[in-house]
C-alpha positions as CSV (number, residue, x, y, z in Angstrom):
1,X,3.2,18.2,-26.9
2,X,5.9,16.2,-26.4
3,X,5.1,12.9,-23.9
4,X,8.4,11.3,-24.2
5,X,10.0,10.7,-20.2
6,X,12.8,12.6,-19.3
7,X,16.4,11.8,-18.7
8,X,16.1,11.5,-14.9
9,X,12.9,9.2,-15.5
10,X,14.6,7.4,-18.2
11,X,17.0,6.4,-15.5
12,X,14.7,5.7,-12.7
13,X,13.2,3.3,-14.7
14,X,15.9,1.1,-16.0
15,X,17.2,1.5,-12.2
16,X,13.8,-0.3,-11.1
17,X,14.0,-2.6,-14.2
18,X,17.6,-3.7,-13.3
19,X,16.6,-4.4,-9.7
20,X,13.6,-6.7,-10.4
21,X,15.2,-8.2,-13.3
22,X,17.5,-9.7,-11.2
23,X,15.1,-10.5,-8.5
24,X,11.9,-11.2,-9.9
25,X,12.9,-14.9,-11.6
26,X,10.4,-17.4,-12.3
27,X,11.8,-19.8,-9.4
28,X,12.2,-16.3,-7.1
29,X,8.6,-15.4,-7.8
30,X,7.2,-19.3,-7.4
31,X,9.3,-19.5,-3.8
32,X,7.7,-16.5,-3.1
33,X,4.2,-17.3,-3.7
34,X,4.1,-21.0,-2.3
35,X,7.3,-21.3,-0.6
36,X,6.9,-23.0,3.0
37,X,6.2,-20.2,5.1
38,X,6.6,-17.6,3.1
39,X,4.0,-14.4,2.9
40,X,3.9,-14.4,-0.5
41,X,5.2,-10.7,-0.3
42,X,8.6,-10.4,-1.0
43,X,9.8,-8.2,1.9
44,X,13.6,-8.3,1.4
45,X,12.9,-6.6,-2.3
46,X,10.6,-4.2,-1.2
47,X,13.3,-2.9,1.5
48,X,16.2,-3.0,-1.6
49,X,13.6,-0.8,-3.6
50,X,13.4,1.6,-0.4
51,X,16.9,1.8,0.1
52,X,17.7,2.8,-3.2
53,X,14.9,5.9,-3.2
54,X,12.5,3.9,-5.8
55,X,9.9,3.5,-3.0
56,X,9.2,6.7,-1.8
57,X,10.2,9.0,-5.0
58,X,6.7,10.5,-5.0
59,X,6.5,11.7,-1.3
60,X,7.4,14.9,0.5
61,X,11.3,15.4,1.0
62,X,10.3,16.1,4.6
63,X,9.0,12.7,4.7
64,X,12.6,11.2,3.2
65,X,11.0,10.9,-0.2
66,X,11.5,12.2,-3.1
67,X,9.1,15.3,-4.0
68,X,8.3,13.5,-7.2
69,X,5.1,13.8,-9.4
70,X,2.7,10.8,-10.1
71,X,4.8,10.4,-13.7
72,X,7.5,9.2,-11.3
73,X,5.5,7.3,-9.5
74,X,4.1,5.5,-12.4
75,X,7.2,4.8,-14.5
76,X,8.1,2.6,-11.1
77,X,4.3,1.0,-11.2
78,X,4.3,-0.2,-14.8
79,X,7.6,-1.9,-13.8
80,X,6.5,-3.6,-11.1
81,X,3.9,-4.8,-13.0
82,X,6.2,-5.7,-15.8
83,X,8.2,-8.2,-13.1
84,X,4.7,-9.1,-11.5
85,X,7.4,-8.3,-8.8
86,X,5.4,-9.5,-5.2
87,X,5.8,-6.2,-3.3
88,X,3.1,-3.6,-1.7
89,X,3.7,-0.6,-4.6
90,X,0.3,0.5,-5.8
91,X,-1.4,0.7,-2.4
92,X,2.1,2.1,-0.9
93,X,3.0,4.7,-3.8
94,X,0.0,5.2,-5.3
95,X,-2.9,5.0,-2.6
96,X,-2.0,5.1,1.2
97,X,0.9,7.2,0.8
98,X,-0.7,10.6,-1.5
99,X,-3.7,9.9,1.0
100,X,-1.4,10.5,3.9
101,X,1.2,13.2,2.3
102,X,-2.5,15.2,1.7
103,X,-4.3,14.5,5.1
104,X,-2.0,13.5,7.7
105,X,2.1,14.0,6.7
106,X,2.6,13.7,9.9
107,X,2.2,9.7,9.6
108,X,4.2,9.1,6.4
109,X,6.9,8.1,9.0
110,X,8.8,4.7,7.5
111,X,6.8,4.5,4.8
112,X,9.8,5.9,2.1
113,X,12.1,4.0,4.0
114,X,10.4,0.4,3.6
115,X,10.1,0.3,7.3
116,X,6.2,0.6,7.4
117,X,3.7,-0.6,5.1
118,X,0.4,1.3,5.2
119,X,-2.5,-0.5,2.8
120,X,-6.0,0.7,2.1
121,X,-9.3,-1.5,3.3
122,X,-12.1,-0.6,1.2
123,X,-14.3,-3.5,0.2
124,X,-16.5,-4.7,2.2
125,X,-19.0,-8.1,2.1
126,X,-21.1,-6.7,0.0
127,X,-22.8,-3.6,-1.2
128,X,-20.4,-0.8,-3.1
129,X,-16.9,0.2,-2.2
130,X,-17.8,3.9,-3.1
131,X,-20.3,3.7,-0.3
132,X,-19.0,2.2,2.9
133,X,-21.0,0.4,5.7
134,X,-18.7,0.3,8.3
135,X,-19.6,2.5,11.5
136,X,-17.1,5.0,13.5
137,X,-18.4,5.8,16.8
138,X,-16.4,7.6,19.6
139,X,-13.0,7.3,17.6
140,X,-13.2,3.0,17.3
141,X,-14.1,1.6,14.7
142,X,-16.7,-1.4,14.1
143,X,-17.1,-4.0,10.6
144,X,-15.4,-6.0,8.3
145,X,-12.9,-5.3,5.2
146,X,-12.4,-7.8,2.9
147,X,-9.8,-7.7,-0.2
148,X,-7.6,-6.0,1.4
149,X,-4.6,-5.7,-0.5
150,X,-1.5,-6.6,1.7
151,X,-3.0,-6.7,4.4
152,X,-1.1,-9.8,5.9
153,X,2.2,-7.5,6.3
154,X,0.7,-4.0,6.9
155,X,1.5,-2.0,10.0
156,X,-1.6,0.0,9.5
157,X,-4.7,0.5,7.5
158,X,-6.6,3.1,5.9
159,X,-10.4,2.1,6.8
160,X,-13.3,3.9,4.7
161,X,-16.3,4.5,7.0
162,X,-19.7,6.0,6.7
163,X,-18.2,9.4,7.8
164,X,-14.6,9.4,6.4
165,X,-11.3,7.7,6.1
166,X,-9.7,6.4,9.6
167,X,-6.3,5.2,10.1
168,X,-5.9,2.1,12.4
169,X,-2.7,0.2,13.6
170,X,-2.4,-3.5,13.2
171,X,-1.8,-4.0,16.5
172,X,-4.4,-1.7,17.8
173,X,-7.0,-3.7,20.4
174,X,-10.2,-5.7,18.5
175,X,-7.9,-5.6,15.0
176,X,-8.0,-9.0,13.4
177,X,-6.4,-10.2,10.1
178,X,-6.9,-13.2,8.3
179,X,-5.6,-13.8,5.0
180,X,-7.6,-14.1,2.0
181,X,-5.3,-15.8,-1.0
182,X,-6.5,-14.0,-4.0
183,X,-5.8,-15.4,-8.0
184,X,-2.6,-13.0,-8.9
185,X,-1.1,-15.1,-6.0
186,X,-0.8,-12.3,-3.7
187,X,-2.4,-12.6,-0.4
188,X,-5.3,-10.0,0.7
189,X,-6.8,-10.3,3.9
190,X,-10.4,-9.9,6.1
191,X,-9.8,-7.4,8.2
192,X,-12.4,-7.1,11.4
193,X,-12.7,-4.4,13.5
194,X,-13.8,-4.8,16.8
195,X,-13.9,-1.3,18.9
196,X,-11.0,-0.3,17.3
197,X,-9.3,2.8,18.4
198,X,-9.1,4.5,14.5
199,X,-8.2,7.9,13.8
200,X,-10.4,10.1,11.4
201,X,-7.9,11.8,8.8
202,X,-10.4,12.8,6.3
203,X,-14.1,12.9,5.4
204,X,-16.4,11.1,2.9
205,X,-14.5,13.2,-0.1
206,X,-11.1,11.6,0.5
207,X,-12.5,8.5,-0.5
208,X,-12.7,10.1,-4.1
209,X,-9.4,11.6,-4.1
C-alpha cells in the first residue's frame, strides 16, 4: 500500500508550515508565553490559521469546514507540533470538534472560523479520567476539572460526567475558571462547576470515541 500524502495534502502542509514558520519565532513564542498580559495562547494566529481554511479542514462543509478526513487533520497537528505553535489545535481539530460534528453539528457554529474555541474538561482531582466523578443532576452540572487544556480562552467546554458528556458555556451561571500554568508553557485551567446549566450531548460511550 502506498502511505505517501497526496498532492492536496502535500500542499496543506507546507501552507501550515509557511504560516507558523513565520510566526512561531523564538522571541514570538517567548512574548507569547511570558509576555505582560498575554494568555499565553496566541489568538491572532489561531484566527490567520482559520481564515485560511487550515482550522476547520476536518469538519462538515455545512459547518464551513472542510469535509476532510483525520489524515488532514493530522498533517496540520504534526505541524503545529513542529512550531510548538501556542494555539488550541488538538482539543479544537482533533477532540471537541469530531465530538460535536458526531453528537451535536448543530453547535460547531464558529468553531472553523476561529470565532469559538470549544476545549474538553476531563481530569479531575483525582481518581481516573476514563471514569468521571462529577454529577449531572436536572440538566446543571456540579465538580471540579482540572488540566483543562485551554481552558483560559474557551467559549465552552465539553464536561465528562458520571452519565455522559455535557456541553457548558463559559459564561453560563456557577462556571468558574482559574488558570493552571502547566510545563509546555501553555496555560490549562480548574474549571468548577457550580449548578451549571450543561447540556447532555452524549452518553458514557462518547467518552471512548
Amino acid at each position: 500500500m502506498d502511505f505517501s500524502l497526496t498532492p492536496d495534502q502535500e500542499e496543506l502542509r507546507s501552507l501550515t508550515a509557511r504560516v507558523l514558520s513565520d510566526r512561531c519565532t523564538p522571541e514570538h513564542l517567548k512574548d507569547v508565553a511570558f509576555g505582560a498580559g498575554s494568555s499565553g495562547v496566541d489568538l491572532a494566529l489561531w484566527r490567520e490559521l482559520a481564515e485560511l481554511g487550515i482550522v476547520g479542514v476536518g469538519l462538515p462543509e455545512e459547518a464551513g469546514g472542510g469535509g476532510q478526513g483525520f489524515t488532514e487533520v493530522a498533517v496540520v497537528l504534526e505541524e503545529i507540533g513542529r512550531y510548538v505553535a501556542p494555539v488550541p489545535a488538538l482539543v479544537v481539530m482533533a477532540m471537541a470538534g469530531p465530538l460535536l460534528a458526531r453528537h451535536a453539528p448543530d453547535q460547531l457554529e464558529g468553531l472553523a472560523s476561529g470565532e469559538r474555541i470549544v476545549t474538553v474538561a476531563l481530569h479531575e482531582m483525582t481518581g481516573d479520567v476514563t471514569q468521571p466523578a462529577l454529577v449531572a443532576s436536572g440538566g446543571k452540572l456540579n465538580g471540579t476539572k482540572t488540566n483543562v487544556p485551554f481552558g483560559t480562552v474557551a467559549d465552552a467546554f465539553l464536561v465528562s460526567a458520571v452519565d455522559g458528556v455535557y456541553l457548558v458555556e463559559k459564561d453560563a451561571p456557577g462556571v468558574s475558571v482559574i488558570r493552571e500554568d502547566a510545563v509546555d508553557d501553555i496555560p490549562d485551567a480548574i474549571v468548577t462547576f457550580e449548578n451549571s446549566p450543561a447540556v447532555r450531548i452524549g452518553g458514557p460511550d462518547a467518552l471512548g470515541e
